[in-house]
C-alpha positions as CSV (number, residue, x, y, z in Angstrom):
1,X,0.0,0.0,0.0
2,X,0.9,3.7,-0.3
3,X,0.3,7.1,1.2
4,X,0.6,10.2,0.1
5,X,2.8,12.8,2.4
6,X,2.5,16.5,2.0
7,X,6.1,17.9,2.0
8,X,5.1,20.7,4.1
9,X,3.8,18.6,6.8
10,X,6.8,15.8,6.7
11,X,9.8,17.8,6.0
12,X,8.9,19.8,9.4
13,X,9.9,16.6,10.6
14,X,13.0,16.8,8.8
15,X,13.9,20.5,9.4
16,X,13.8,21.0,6.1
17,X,11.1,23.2,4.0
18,X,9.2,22.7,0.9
19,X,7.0,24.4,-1.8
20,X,4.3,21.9,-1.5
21,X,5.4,18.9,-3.2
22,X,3.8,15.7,-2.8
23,X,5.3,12.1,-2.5
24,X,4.6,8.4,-2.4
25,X,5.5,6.6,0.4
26,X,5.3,2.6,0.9
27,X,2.7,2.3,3.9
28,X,3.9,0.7,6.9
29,X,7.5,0.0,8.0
30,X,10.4,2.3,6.5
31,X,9.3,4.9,4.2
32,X,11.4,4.5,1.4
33,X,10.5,7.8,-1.3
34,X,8.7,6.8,-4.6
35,X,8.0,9.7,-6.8
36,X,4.4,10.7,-7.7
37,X,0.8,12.6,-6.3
38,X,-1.2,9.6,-5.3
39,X,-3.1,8.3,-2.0
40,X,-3.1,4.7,-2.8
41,X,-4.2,5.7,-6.3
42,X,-5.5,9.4,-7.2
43,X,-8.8,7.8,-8.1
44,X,-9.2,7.6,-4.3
45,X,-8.4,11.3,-3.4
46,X,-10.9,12.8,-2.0
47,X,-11.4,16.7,-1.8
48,X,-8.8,17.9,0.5
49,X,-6.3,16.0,-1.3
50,X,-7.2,17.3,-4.5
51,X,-6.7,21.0,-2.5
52,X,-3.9,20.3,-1.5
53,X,-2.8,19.3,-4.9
54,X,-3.9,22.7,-6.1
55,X,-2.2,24.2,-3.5
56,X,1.0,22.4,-4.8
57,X,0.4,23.8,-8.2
58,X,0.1,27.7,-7.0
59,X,-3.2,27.3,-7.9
60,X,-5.0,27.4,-4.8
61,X,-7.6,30.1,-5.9
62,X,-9.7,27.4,-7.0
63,X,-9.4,25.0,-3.6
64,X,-12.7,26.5,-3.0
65,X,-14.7,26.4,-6.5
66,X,-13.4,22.6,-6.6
67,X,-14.4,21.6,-2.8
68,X,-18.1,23.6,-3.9
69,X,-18.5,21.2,-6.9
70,X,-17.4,18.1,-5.2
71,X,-14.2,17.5,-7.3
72,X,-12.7,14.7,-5.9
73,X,-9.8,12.1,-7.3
74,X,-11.6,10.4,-10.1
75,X,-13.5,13.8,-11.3
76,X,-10.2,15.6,-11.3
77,X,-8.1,12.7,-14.2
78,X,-11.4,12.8,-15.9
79,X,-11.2,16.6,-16.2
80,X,-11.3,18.6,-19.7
81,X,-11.1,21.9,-20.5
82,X,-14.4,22.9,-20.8
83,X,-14.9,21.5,-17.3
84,X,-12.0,23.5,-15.9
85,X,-13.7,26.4,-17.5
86,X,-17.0,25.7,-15.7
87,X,-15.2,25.4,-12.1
88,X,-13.9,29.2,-13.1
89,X,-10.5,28.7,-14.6
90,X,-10.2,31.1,-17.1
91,X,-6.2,32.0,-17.4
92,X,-4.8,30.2,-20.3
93,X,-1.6,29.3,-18.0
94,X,-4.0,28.2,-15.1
95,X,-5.3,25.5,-17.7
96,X,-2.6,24.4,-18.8
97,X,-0.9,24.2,-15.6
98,X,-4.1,21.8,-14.0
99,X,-3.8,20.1,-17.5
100,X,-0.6,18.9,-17.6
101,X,-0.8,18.4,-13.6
102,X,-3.8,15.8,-14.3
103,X,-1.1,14.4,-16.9
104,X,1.7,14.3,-14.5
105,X,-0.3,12.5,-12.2
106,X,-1.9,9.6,-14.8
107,X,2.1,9.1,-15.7
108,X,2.9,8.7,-11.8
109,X,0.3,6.6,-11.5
110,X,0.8,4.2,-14.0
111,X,4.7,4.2,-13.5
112,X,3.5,3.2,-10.1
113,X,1.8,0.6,-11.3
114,X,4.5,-1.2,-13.4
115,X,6.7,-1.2,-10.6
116,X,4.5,-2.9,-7.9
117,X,4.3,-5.7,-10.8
């Protein structure tokens, strides 16, 4: 299993600081760092993950707009455009930055998967 960690919150343990970067930890015993946004699987995020996600991208503007409408994991990979549009994202680099995110993640996510095998 796997667990997502918010930089912020685990490199206070550390001492260190962070610009709110996620990563994947193995659950359970040592946590040995595997690269990637996911709680178990992103499909299973629910609303203050995805937040925290935006948060990660700058974008945290929209935590609210996305919490409103109930965006959770599975909504967010499944997100287009128009959609983004609709939760109020209207700056060109906004989109594209949320795009390629949901892009990033899907990668991450099936890299993950591979590698489990």
């Amino acid at each position: 299993m796997l667990e997502i960690t918010f930089l912020a919150d685990h490199d206070e343990e550390v001492g260190k600081k962070s610009k709110g970067k996620f990563k994947l930890f193995k659950k359970g015993g040592k946590k040995d760092k595997v690269h990637g946004p996911t709680l178990l699987n992103a499909y299973e995020w629910g609303t203050e993950e995805v937040s925290q996600w935006l948060s990660s991208l700058g974008l945290s503007e929209y935590r609210d707009s996305f919490i409103r409408n109930d965006v959770r994991g599975c909504e967010l990979l499944n997100l287009e455009r128009r959609d983004l549009k609709d939760l109020g994202v209207s700056k060109v680099g906004h989109l594209k930055r949320i795009q390629h995110g949901i892009k990033d993640i899907s990668h991450k996510m099936a890299a993950a998967d591979k590698s489990s095998f």
